[in-house]
N, C-alpha and C positions, 0 to 999 in steps of 0.2 A: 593335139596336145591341149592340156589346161592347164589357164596361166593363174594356180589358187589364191594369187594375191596380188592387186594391181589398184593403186591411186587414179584412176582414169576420168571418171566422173569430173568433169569441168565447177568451179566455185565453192568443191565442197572440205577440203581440206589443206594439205598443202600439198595437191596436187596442181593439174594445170589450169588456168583462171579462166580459159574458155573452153569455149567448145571446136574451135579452131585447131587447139593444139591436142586435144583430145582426139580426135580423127586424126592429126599428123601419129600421135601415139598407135591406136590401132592399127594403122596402116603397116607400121614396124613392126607390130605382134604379129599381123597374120602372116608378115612376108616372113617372119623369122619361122614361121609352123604352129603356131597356135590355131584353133579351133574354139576355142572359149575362153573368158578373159571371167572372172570373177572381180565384179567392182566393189573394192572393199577401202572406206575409206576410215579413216580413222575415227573412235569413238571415245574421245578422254571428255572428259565434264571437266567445265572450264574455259577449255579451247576449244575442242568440237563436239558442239552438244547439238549430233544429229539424230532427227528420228528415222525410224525403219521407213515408215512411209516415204518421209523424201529420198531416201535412197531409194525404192524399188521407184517413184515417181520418174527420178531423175535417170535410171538403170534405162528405163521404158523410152523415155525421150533421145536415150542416146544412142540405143539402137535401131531409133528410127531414121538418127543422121547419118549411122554408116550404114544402113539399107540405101536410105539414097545415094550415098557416096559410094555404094559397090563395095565395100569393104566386108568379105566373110568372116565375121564373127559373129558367135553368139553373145552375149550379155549376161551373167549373173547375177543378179544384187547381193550382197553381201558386206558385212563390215570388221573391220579390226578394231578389236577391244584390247584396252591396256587393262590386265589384270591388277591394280591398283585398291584402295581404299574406296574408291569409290563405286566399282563396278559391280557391290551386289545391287544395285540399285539398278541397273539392267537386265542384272537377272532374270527376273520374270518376262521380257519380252524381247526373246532373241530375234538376229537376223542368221538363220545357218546363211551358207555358201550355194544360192539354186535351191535347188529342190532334195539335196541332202541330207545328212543331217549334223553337218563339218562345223562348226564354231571355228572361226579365225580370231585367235587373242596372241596377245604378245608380253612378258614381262618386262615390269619397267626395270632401267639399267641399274639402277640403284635403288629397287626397289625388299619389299620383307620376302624374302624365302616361303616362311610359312604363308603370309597370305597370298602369295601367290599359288598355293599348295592347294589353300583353304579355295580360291577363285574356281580354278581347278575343279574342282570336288565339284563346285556347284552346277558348274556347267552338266557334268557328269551327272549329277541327280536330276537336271530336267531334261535327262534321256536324249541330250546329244553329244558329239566324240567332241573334244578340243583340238585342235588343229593349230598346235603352236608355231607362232611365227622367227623366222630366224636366229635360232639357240645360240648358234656359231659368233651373234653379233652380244651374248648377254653372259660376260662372263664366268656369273655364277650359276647358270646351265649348264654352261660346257664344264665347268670344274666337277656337280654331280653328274655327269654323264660319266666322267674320267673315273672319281670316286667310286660310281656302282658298277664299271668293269672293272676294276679294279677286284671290289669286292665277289664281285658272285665268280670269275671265271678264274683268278689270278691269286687264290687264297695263300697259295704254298709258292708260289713262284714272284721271283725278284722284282718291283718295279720296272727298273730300268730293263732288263730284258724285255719282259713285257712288249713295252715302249716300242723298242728295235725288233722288237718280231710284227709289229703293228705297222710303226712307220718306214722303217729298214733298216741300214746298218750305220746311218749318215744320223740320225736321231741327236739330237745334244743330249749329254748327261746330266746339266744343269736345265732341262725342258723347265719342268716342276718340282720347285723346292716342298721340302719336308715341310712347310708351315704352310703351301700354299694345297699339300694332299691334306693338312691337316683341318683345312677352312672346310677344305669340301668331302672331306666325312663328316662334318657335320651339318651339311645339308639336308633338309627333307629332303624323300624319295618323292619324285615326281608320280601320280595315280596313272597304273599298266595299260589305265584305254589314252594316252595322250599320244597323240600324231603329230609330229614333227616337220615343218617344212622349211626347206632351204632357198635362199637366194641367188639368184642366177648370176648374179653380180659379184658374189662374194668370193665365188670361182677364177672371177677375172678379177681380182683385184678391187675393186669400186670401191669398197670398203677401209682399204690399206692391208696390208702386209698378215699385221694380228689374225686379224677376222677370215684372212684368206686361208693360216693356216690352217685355225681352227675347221673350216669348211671343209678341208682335204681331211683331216682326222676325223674329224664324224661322219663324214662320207665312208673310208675304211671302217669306221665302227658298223656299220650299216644302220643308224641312226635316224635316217630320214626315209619320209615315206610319199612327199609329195614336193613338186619345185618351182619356184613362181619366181614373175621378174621383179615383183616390189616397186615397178616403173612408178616416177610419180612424175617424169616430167619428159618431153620428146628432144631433150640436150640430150639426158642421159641414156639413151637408147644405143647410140653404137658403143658406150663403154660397158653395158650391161648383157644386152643381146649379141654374144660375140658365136657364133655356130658354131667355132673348129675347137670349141671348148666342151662340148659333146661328142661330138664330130671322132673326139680324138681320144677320149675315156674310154672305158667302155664302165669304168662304174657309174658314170655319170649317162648310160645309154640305158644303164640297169635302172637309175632311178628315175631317168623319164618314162620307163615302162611301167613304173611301181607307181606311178605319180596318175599314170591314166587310170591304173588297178584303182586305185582306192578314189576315184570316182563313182566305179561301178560298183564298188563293196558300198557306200555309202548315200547311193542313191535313193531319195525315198527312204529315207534312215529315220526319220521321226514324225 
């Protein structure tokens, strides 16, 4: 398995402050089934204003500590970008995911719709796919996700139906109010090459209740294409990495199979 999004890298965000706990972390990826871990740490100006170089520097040195410490994994450099006001300014010199050609970005919670549209786009034109991170956690993604099934498959047919043939017959009729379908038709449509990845956590809760559901609905939507642990710290590992939460899905068995797929679609991508 690849794990497409993980804080693991020791001092460089807010993830773990050494390299101590960093190897406690891997040790938890591989025992859980991982096979490659993507270190992607975050990249907001301001707060973390890292270059590509020290990540791949930093990628290098730390899979020389779980070499020695016996730990199978492989290592990725990679980093997560907040599509914000400030990230055409990274633009021009991306970090994909490995040797892909994956962009890991995330929109901010309270950030502009279109420019994160506009982020989007850009990525797109220096010919690699965006690989958005956790939709489930940004509530005006998952309200356009709602809005454009809504729209393209459900033109002639009830809402609420809908709803209950999606989620089952137990659905609240109060889910989503009429002003809150009414926010999210007016959202941009997100651009057809965006790749969606979900959190492992979000599954089990770690997140709270909200975010949990959302994760089981856009899972039935088939919405996601790749699934990571977002680990950023070796506490949160047995509330994240829980198995019988795959184990026991089987759509969530679908999307770790789809998750390996589009490594191999994406390989040597740019």
């Amino acid at each position: 398995m690849i794990d497409w999004h993980c804080h693991i890298l020791p001092g460089m965000d807010d993830g773990p402050i050494d390299v101590e706990e960093s190897i406690v972390m891997a040790s938890r990826l591989a025992g859980y089934g991982f096979k490659v871990v993507c270190c992607t740490p975050h990249c907001i100006k301001g707060y973390y204003d890292i270059t590509v170089q020290r990540v791949r520097e930093a990628t290098l040195m730390l899979q020389a500590d779980l070499d020695q410490a016996g730990i199978n994994l492989e290592l990725w450099p990679g980093m997560e970008y907040m599509l914000d006001e400030c990230f055409a300014e990274h633009a021009g010199h991306l970090l994909p995911l490995g040797s892909t050609g994956l962009i890991l970005c995330e929109a901010p919670q309270e950030g502009d719709p279109e420019r994160v549209v506009t982020n989007l786009q850009l990525i797109i034109d220096r010919g690699y796919v965006p690989l958005l991170a956790h939709p489930e956690r940004t509530p005006s993604l998952y309200q356009s996700f709602v809005s454009s099934r809504l729209g393209t498959e459900t033109d002639q047919v009830d809402r609420m139906s809908w709803f209950k043939k999606l989620l089952g017959p137990n659905a609240r009729p109060n889910k989503f109010s009429d002003a809150e379908m009414a926010r999210a038709d007016c959202l941009p449509k997100l651009p057809k090459q965006v790749c969606f990845q979900a959190n492992l956590g979000a599954f089990t809760g770690y997140y709270g209740t909200s975010v949990q559901r959302r994760s089981y609905e856009l899972l039935k939507m088939g919405i996601y294409r790749a699934l990571a642990s977002d680990l950023h710290d070796a506490a949160a590992a047995d509330l994240v990495l829980d198995p019988g939460k795959v184990e026991n899905n089987p759509l969530l068995q679908k999307l770790v199979a789809a998750s390996q797929m589009i490594g191999a679609k994406f390989q040597g991508g740019h």
